[in-house]
N, C-alpha and C positions, 0 to 999 in steps of 0.2 A: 977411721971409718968416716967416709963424708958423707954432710949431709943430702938429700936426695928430694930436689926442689918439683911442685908439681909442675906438670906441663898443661896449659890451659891450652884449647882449641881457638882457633882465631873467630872471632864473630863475624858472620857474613854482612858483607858491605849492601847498603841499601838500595846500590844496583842492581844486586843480586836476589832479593828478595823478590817472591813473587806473589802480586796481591790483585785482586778483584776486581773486574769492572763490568757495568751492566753497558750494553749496547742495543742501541734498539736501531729495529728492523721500518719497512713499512707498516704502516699501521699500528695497530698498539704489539706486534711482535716485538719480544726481546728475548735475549740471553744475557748469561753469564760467561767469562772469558777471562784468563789471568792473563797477567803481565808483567811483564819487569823493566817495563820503558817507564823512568820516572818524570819524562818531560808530557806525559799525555795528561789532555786538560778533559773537561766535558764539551761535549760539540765536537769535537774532533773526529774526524772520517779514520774510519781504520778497517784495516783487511785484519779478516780472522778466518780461523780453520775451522768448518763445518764438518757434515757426515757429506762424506764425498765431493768434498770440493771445496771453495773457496765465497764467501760472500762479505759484500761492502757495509757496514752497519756506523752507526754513531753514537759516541760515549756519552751516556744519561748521567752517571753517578758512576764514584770511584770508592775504594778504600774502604772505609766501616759503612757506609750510608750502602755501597753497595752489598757487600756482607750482613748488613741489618734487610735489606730489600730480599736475597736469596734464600735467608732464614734456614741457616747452613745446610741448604742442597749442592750438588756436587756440580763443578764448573763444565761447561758445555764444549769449551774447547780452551785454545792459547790466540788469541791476540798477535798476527803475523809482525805488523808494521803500519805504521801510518799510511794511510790512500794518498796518491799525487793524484793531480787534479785530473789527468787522463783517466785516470779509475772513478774518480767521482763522476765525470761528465759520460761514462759506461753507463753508471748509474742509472742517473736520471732517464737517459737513453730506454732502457729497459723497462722503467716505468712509463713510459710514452707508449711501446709499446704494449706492452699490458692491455691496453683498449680492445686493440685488434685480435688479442688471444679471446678476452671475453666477448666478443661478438662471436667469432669463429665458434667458440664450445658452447653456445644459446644454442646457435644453429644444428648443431651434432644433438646436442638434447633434444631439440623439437623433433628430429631426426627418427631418433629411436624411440620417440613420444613416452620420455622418463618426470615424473611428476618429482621436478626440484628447478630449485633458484638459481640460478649461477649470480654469485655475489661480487667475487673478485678474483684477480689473476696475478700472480706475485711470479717474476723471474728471481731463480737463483742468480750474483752477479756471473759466474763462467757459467751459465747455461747449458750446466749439467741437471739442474731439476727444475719443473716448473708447477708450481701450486695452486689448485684451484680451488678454490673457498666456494660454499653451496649451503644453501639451508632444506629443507625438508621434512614434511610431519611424520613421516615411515620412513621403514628401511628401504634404500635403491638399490638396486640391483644394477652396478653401473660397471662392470669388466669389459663388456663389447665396445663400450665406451673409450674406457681408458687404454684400452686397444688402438683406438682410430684416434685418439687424441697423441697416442707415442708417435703413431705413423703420419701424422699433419706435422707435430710438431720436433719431432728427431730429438725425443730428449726422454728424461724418467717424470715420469706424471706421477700427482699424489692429490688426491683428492681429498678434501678435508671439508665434515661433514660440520657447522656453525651452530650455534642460538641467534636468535632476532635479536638479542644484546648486543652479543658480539659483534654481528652486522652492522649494526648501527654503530657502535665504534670504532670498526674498520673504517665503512665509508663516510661516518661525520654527517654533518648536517648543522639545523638549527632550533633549536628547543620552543616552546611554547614562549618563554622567557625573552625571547628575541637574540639570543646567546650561542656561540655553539656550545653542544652536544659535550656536557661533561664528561660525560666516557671515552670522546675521542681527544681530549685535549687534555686533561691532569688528572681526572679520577681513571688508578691504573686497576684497582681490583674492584669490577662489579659484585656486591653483593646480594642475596635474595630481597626483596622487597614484597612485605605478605600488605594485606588490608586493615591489619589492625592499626597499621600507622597511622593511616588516614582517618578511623574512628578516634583513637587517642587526641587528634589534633583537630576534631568535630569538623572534618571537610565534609565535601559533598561525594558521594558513593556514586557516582554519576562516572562509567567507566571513559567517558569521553573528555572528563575534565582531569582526571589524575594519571592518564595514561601520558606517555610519553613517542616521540617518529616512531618508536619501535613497535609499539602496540601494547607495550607491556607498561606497568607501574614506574612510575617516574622514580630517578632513582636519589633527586632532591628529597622526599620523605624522611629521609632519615637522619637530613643537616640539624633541624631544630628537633629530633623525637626526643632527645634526654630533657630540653628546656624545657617541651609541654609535659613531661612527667614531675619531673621536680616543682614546675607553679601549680601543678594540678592535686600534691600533698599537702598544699595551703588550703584547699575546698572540703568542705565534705563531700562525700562520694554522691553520687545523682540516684535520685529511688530511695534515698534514705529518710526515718522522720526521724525528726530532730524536737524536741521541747523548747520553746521560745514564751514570751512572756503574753504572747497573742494566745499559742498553745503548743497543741502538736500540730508540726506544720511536715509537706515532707518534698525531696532538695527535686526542683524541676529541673531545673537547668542550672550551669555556672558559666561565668565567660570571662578568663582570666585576662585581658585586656584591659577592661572596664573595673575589674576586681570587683564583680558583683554576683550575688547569687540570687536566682529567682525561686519562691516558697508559696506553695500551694496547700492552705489548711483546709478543714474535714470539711467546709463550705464550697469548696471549690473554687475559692478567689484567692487570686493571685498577688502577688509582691514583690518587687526586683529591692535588696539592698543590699549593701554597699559587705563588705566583709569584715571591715572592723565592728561593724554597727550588730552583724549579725552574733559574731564573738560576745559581744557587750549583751546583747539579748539572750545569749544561750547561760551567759552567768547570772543574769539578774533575776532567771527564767527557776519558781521552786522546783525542789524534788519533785517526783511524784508520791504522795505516801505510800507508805507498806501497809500492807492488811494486816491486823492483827490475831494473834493464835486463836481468840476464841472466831473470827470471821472467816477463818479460812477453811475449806472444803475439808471434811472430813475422810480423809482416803481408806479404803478399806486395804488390812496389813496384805503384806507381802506374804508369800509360802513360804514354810522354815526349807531349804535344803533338805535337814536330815527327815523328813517326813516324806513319806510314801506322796508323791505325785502324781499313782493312778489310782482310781478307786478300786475297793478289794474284790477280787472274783467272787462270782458267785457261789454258793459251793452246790458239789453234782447232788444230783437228783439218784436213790437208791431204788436201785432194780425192785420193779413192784412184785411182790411174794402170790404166785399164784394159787389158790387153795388147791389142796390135793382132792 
């Protein structure tokens, strides 16, 4: 009887393997797309297979970086081939014209006197869709529209309705800062941005100074928020009184810069020091005494539970006996 050796499967070649890459579109659009061309770098122009059609994009991230980026959602398509430069120079093409789409559809909206933005105009590369970006505070009622926009422009319309965020990330700009526009250039996921950041980091609530091109809350807030929380565990809290060797004094202000705290005692005058000096004061600073048992108020007892808690009924009154 012989023996009976196992048979292992051949391990697929790294050719063959097919693994992840993020491509990105105009503007901050991207997808996700496999591949199993292992010669693709980042930057690289590549044709991938969309929903009905074909469009030109460029490799952002490959391999785990792009698997850590999609945060295992499911890939949007395959990755056809690298672009030749004919396709690339389509491209650009198509973004040129882009201008004359977004003027043409202002005009169609002033048209049917529809209250929205027309923000931007993205060609699919075969110009089988074409996308138009819009912002507005209500809902539009834009069908007759998208009507007369198929019949201008001989293709499938899709309208897609924006935030002033994302606006401003599409079209870029430049910030207060003198910089462009962090949302159009490396920051990829805009997050909420409420006001308490700006109180945390004692800015000015002056909507004109923290707002951002878009009109909304700058979306810098939230670079240094962990640092002013961690220096501001050093401070005592503001509105507190605290016992100092002056007295009870209580916390006006802090400013962790300067590393000092300003103390306002029962007189109403004020004092900035230093933070170590304040620490050194709050130890050298006595207890307050305790009252002792015979000075303390005399409380009258609690009710027992087991004791009746309403007072007892009255008892009835007996039918008056009239004489016979």
């Amino acid at each position: 009887m012989g023996l009976e050796l196992p048979v292992f499967q051949p391990l697929p070649s790294p050719e063959e393997q097919a693994f992840l890459a993020e491509v990105g579109f105009k503007g901050m659009r991207k997808g996700f797309y496999t591949s199993t061309d292992v010669s693709l770098r980042v930057n690289d122009w590549v044709l991938v297979e969309v929903d009905r059609g074909r469009d030109v994009g460029r490799v952002r991230s490959l391999g785990g970086v792009a698997q850590k980026k999609c945060g295992g959602g499911e890939a949007h398509g395959t990755i056809l081939r690298l672009a030749d430069d004919e396709e690339v120079r389509q491209a650009y093409a198509l973004r040129t014209d882009e201008e004359r789409v977004r003027r043409k559809t202002r005009e169609l909206v002033e048209q049917h006197q529809l209250k929205m933005k027309v923000s931007d105009a993205e060609w699919q590369w075969d110009r089988n869709k074409l996308t138009i970006y819009f912002t507005a505070e209500r809902r539009v009622d834009f069908r007759q529209l998208v009507r007369d926009l198929a019949r201008t422009f001989r293709t499938r319309i899709e309208l897609k309705q924006i935030g002033v965020r994302d606006e401003a990330a599409q079209l870029g700009g430049v910030g207060r800062c003198g910089r462009q526009l962090c949302c159009a250039t490396w920051l990829r996921e805009i997050k909420p941005i409420s006001l308490q950041l700006a109180k945390d980091q004692s800015l000015s609530l002056n909507p004109q100074q923290i707002s951002g091109t878009c009109g909304r809350l700058m979306c810098c807030l939230t670079y240094e928020h962990d640092a002013y929380l961690a220096a501001r565990k050093r401070f005592p809290r503001e509105g507190k009184t605290i016992r100092t060797t002056v007295g009870a004094e209580r916390v006006v202000a802090i400013d962790i810069w300067r590393n000092t705290v300003t103390l306002q005692d029962e007189g109403r005058q004020r004092r900035t020091i230093d933070l170590e000096q304040l620490k050194n004061e709050t130890v050298a600073a006595p207890a307050a005494p305790r009252p002792d048992a015979a000075d303390r108020p005399v409380r009258p007892p609690l009710p027992n539970p087991a004791q009746p808690q309403r007072p007892p009924r009255r008892p009835r009154r007996q039918p008056e006996q009239r004489p016979e």
